[in-house]
C-alpha positions as CSV (number, residue, x, y, z in Angstrom):
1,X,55.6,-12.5,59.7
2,X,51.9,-12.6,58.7
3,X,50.7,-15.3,56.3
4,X,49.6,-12.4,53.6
5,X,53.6,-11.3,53.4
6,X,54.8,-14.3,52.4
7,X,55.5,-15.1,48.7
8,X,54.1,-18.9,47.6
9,X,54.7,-19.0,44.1
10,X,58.1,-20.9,43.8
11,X,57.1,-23.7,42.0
12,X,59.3,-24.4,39.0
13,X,57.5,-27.8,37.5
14,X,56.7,-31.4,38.1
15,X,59.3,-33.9,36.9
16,X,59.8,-37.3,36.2
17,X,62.1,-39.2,38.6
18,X,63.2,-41.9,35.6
19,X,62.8,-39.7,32.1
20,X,63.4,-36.2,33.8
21,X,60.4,-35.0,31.7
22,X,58.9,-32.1,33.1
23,X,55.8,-30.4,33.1
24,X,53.5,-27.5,34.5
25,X,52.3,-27.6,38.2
26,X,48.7,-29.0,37.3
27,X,46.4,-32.4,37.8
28,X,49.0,-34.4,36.1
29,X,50.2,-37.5,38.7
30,X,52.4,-39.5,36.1
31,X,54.9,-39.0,33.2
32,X,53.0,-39.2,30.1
33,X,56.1,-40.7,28.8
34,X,57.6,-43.5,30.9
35,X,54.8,-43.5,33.3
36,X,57.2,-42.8,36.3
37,X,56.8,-41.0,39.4
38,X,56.8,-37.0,39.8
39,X,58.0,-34.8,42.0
40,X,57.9,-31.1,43.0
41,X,60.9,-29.0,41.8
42,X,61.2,-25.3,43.0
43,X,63.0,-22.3,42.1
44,X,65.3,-22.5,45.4
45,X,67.5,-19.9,44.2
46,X,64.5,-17.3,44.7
47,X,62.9,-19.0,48.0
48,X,63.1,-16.1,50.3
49,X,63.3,-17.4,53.7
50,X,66.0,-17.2,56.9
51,X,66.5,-19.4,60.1
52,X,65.6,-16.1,61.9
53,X,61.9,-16.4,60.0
54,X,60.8,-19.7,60.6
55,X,61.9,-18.6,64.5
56,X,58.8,-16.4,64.9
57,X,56.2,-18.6,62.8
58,X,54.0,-21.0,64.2
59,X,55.3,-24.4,65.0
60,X,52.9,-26.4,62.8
61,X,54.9,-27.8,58.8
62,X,53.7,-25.1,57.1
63,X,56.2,-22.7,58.6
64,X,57.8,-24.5,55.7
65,X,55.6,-23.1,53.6
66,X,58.2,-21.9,50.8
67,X,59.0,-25.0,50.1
68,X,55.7,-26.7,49.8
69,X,53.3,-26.9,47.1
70,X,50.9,-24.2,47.7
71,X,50.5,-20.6,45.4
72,X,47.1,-19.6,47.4
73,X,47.7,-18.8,50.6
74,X,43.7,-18.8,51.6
75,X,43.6,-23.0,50.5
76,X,45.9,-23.7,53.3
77,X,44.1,-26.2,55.8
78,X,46.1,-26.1,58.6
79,X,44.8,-28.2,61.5
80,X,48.3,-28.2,63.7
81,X,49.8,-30.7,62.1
82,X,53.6,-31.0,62.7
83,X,56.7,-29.7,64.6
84,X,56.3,-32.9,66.3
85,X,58.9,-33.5,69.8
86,X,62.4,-35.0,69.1
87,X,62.7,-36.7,72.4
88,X,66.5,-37.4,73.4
89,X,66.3,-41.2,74.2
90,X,68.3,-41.5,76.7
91,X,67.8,-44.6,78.6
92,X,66.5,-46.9,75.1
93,X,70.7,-45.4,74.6
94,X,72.0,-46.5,77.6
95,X,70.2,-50.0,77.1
96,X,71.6,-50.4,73.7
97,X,74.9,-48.9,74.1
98,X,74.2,-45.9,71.7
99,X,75.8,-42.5,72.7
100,X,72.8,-40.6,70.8
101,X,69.4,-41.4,69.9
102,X,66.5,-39.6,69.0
103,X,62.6,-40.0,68.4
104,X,61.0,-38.3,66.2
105,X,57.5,-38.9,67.9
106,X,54.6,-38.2,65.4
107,X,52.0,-40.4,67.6
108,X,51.5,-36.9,68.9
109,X,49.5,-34.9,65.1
110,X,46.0,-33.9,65.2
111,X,44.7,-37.4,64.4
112,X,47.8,-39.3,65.7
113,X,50.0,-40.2,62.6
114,X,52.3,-38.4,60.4
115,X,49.7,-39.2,57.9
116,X,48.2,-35.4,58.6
117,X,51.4,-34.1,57.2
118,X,50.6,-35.4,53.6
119,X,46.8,-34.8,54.0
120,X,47.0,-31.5,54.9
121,X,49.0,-30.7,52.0
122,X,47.3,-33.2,49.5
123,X,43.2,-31.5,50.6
124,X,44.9,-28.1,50.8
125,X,46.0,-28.3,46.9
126,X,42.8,-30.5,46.0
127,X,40.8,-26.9,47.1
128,X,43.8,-24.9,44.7
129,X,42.9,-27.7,42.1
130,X,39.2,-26.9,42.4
131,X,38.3,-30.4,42.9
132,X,34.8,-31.1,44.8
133,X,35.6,-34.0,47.0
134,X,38.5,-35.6,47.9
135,X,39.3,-39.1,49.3
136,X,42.3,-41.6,49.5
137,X,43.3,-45.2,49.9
138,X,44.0,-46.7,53.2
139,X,45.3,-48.9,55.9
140,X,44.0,-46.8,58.6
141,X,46.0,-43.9,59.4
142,X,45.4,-42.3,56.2
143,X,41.6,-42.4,56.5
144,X,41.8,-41.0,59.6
145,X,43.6,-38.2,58.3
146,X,42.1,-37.3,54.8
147,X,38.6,-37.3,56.9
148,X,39.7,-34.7,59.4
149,X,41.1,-32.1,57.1
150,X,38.8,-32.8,54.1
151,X,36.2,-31.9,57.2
152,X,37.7,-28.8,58.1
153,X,38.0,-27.8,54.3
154,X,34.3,-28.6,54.1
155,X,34.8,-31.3,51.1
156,X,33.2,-34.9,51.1
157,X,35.3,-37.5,51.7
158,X,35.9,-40.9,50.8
159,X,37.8,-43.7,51.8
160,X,39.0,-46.4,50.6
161,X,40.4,-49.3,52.9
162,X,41.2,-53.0,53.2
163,X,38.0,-55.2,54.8
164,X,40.3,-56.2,57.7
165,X,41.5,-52.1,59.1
166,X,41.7,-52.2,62.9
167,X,38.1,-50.8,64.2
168,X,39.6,-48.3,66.1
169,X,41.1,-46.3,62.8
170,X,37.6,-47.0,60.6
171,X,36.0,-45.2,63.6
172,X,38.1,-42.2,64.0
173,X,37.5,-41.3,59.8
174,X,33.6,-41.9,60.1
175,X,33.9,-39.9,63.1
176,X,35.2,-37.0,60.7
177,X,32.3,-37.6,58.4
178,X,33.9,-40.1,56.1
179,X,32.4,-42.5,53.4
180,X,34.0,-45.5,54.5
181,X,34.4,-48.0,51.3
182,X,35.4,-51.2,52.8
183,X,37.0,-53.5,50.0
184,X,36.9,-56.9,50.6
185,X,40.6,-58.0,50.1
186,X,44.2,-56.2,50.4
187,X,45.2,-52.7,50.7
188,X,46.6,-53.2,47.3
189,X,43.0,-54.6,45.9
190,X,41.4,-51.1,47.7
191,X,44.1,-48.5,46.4
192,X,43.2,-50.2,42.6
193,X,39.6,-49.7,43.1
194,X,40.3,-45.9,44.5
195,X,42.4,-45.1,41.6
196,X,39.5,-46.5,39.3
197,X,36.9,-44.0,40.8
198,X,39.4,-40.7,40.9
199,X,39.4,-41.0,37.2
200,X,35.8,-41.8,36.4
201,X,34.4,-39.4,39.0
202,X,37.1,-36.7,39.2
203,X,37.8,-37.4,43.1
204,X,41.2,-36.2,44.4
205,X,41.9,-39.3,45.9
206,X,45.2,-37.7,47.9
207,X,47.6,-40.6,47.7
208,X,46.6,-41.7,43.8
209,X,46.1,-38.3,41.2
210,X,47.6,-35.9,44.0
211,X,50.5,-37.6,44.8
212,X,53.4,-35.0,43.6
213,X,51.8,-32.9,46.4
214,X,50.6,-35.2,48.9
215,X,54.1,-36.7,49.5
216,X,55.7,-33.2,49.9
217,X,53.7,-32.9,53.3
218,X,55.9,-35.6,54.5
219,X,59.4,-33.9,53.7
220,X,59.2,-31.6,56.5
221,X,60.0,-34.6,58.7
222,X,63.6,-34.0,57.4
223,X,63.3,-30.3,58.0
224,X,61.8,-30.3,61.6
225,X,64.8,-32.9,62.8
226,X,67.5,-30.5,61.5
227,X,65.9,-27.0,63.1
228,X,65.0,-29.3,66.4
229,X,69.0,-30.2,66.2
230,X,70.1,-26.6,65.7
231,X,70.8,-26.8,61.8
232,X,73.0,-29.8,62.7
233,X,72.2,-33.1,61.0
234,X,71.8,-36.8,62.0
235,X,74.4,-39.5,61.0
236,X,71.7,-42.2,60.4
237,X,67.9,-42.4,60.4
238,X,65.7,-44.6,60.4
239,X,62.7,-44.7,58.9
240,X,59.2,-47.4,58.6
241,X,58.2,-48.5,55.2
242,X,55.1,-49.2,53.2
243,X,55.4,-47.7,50.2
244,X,58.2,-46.4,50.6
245,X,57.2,-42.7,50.0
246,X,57.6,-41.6,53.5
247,X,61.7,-42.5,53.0
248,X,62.3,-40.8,49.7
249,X,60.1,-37.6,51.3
250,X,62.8,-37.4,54.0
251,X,65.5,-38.3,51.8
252,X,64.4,-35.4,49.6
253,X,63.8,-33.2,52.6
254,X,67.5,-33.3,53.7
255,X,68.7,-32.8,50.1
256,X,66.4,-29.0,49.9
257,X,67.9,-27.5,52.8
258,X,71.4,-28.2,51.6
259,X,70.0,-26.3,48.3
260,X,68.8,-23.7,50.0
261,X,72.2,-23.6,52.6
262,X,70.1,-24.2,56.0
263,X,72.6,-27.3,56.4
264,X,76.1,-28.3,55.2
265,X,76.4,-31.0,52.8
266,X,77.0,-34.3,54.5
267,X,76.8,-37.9,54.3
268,X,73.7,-39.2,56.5
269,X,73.1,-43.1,56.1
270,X,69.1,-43.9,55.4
271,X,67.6,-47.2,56.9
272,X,64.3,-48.6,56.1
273,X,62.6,-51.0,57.8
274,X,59.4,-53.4,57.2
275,X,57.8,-55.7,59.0
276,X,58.2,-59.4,57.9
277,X,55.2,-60.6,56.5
278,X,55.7,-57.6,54.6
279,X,58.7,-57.0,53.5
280,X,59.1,-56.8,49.7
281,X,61.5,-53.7,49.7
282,X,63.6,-55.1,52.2
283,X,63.4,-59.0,50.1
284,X,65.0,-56.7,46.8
285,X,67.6,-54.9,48.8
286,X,68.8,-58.0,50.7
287,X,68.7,-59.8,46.8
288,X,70.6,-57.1,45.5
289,X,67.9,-56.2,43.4
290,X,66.2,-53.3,41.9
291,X,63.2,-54.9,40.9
292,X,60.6,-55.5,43.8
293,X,58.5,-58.4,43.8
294,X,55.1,-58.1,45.4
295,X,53.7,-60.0,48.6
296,X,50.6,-61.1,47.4
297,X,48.8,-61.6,51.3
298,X,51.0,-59.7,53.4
299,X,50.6,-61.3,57.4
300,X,51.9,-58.9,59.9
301,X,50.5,-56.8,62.9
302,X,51.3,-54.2,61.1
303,X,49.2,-53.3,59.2
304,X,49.7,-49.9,58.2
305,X,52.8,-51.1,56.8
306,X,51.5,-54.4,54.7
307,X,51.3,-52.6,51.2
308,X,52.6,-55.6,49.3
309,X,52.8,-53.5,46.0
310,X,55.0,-50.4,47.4
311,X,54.9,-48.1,44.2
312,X,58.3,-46.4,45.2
313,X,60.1,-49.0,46.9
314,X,62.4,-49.5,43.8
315,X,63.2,-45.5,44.5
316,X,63.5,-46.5,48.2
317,X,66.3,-48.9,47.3
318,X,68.4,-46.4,45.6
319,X,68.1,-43.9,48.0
320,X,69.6,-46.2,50.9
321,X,72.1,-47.6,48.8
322,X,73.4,-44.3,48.2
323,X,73.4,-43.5,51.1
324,X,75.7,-46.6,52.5
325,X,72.2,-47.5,54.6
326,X,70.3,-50.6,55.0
327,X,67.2,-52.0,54.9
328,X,65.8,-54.4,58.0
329,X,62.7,-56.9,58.7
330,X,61.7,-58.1,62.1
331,X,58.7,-60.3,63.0
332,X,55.9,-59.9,65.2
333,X,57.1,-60.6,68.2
334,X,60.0,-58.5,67.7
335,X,57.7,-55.9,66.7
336,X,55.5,-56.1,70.2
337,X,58.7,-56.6,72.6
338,X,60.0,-52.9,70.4
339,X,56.5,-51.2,71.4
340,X,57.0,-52.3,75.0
341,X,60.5,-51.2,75.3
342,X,60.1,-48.2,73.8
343,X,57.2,-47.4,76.3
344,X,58.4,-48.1,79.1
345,X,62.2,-46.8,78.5
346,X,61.0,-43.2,77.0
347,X,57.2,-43.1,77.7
348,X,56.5,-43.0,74.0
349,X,53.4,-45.4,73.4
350,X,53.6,-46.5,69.3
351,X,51.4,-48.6,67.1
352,X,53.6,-51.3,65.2
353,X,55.0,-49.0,62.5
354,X,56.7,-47.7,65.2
355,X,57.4,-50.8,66.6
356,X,59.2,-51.8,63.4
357,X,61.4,-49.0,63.6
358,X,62.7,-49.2,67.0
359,X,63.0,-53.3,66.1
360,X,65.1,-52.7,63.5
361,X,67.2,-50.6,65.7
362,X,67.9,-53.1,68.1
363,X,68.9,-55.7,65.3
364,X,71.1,-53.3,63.4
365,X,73.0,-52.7,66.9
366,X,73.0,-56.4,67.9
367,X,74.5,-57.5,64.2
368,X,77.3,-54.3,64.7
369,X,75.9,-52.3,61.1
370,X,75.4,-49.3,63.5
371,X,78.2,-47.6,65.2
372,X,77.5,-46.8,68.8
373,X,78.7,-43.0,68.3
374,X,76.3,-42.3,65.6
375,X,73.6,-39.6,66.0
376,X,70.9,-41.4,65.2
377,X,67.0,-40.6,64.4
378,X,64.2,-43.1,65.0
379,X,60.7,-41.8,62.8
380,X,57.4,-42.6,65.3
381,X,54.9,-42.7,62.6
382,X,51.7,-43.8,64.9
383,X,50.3,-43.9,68.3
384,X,49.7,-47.2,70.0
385,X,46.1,-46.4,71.4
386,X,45.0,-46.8,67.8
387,X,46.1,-50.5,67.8
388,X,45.3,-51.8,71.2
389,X,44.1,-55.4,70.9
390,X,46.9,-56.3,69.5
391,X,48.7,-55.5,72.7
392,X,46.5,-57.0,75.1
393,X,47.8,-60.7,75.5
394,X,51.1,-59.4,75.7
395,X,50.4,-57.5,78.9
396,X,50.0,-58.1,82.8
397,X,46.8,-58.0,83.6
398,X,45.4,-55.2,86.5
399,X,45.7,-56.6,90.0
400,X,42.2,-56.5,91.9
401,X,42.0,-56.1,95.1
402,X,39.5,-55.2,98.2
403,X,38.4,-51.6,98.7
404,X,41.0,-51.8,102.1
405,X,44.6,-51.1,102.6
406,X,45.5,-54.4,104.2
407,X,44.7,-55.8,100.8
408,X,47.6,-53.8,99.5
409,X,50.0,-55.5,102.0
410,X,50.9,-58.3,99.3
411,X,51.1,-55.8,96.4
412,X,53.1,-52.7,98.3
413,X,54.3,-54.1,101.7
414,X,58.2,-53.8,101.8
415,X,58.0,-52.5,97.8
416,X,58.6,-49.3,98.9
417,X,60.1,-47.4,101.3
418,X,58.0,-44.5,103.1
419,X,60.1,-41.9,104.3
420,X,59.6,-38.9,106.9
């Protein structure tokens, strides 16, 4: 099916998570009432689409296009992003005693986080929005991210990010042609100072005044594991936290395709996981709490997690709750030993988000909350060449040796066995 026959007007209205306020599909980011969150609602009776469709579209997220945020087909900025591999783990599931695992690797999108999901969605309706620049606030991943496509759109772009962003992810979004705005402090100080400038200089900063849209980008996280299963879904996921927007995209991902009857209804237990030294969703779950206190420094390798101020990590808790999930922290070292043993049991090379993830994992199966039959999803988020140095110490070092093979005798001799 070509682009120009499919309909993209389905959206119904933006409404408020807390008040249920609604209001018209337009620049508006928070409820003028109760100042809470908004999301997307569509008219899901009328979405036209069929499993047989999406079978003949290309395998980037907007084959999903129906149910994302777009009306103008010709603002779409679609740089591959998506339809990311759902490897079958299936030695990290022998090791751990799991009969089925999955990772849903997004190391692998154009600049090598599932940060392009929401940035292609977020620039694509700053162009419908007819805003003139666009920009975001970020640990690392998002720069990288809201550079590229607000490059291939042909927008300036600005970013905003915390004075202490691994070099390798301030390179990649000046690469793109980025104005990088290093703020000397947290992420937390930097996405205050970004939301500052979108409303004094009308910047679609993606993850501030475009939010309702951005976060819809990372939805189709949910949809790509349920077509990659065959319409079946998982029994428990597991999924990194910052904010805590990535888990209630996914969360609302699986709830739209049993509204438009792509899956059955059925109970699938939601996990989020942090990194210690920034943990604040996790510190109000384990409290029984609601209310989430912020982690003034955060101190963690992980940096693309450490948002101390998670904006939807009270919306996080009741999403896992209801779900009869959990919510995990590991520490650093936990963190490093998870990349390693992730790499070299599947081949899947993560920064520490990921790291967190597959951490958790191994702690929910050690303490028994996970049941060794489950089918259960593991969310990727990042790839490990983007965060390096932290790895290095933690690693053997090469092996030198003379340009000869008798200096190999030591390294290879009776190693192997050479057969005819």
């Amino acid at each position: 099916m070509l682009w120009r026959e499919i309909k993209l007007n389905y959206i119904k209205a933006l409404k408020c998570r807390d008040c249920g306020k609604t209001y018209p599909p337009s620049k508006i980011f928070l409820c003028e009432k109760c100042f809470g969150a908004l999301d997307v609602i569509y008219d899901y009776d009328s979405i036209e689409l069929t499993k047989s469709a999406l079978k003949k579209r290309r395998k980037t997220l907007w084959r999903y296009k129906e149910l994302l945020p777009i009306t103008n087909e010709s603002c779409i900025i679609d740089l591959g992003a998506g339809f990311t591999p759902l490897h079958k783990a299936t030695k990290l599931a022998k090791l751990l005693k799991l009969k089925e695992l999955y990772i849903k690797d997004d190391s692998v999108n154009p600049t090598y986080s599932f940060k392009d999901r929401p940035a292609s969605v977020a620039v694509s309706k700053a162009l419908e929005l007819n805003y003139k620049a666009v920009g975001c606030a970020s640990t690392g991943n998002l720069a990288a991210a809201t550079a590229a496509h607000a490059a291939k759109a042909g927008l300036p772009c600005y970013v905003f990010i915390p004075n202490n962003t691994e070099l390798n992810k301030i390179v990649q979004a000046a690469a793109y042609g980025a104005n990088i705005i290093s703020v000397k402090g947290t992420y937390d100080n930097a996405n205050i100072l970004a939301f500052q400038a979108a409303d004094i200089y009308d910047l679609a900063i993606v993850n501030v005044n475009v939010r309702p849209y951005y976060v819809e980008g990372s939805k189709t996280l949910a949809f790509e594991v349920c077509e990659q299963l065959e319409w079946e879904t998982p029994d428990h996921v597991i999924i990194p936290m910052a904010s805590g927007a990535l888990l209630n995209a996914i969360c609302k991902g699986f709830e739209e395709l049993q509204k438009i009857g792509f899956i059955k209804k059925s109970k699938i237990k939601v996990t989020g996981a942090q990194a210690e030294g920034c943990a604040p969703i996790v510190n109000a779950f384990k409290s029984n709490s609601n209310d989430v206190t912020p982690i003034e420094k955060p101190n963690t390798i992980a940096k693309s997690l450490a948002i101390g101020d998670p904006r939807d990590g009270n919306y996080a808790i009741k999403r896992i709750k209801s779900s009869g999930g959990t919510a995990e922290s590991v520490n650093d070292q936990e963190i490093i030993d998870a990349i390693k043993l992730l790499a070299k049991t599947e081949g899947v090379f993560t920064e520490p988000a990921g790291g967190v993830t597959i951490a958790a994992l191994k702690k929910l199966v050690e303490n028994g909350f996970i049941n060794s039959d489950e089918r259960i999803i593991c969310y990727v988020t990042g790839n490990g060449l983007k965060t390096t140095e932290i790895l290095l110490e933690h690693l053997e070092k090469p092996i030198e040796v003379e340009p000869n093979i008798a200096s190999l005798e030591n390294i290879l001799g009776g190693a192997l066995v050479w057969q005819k």
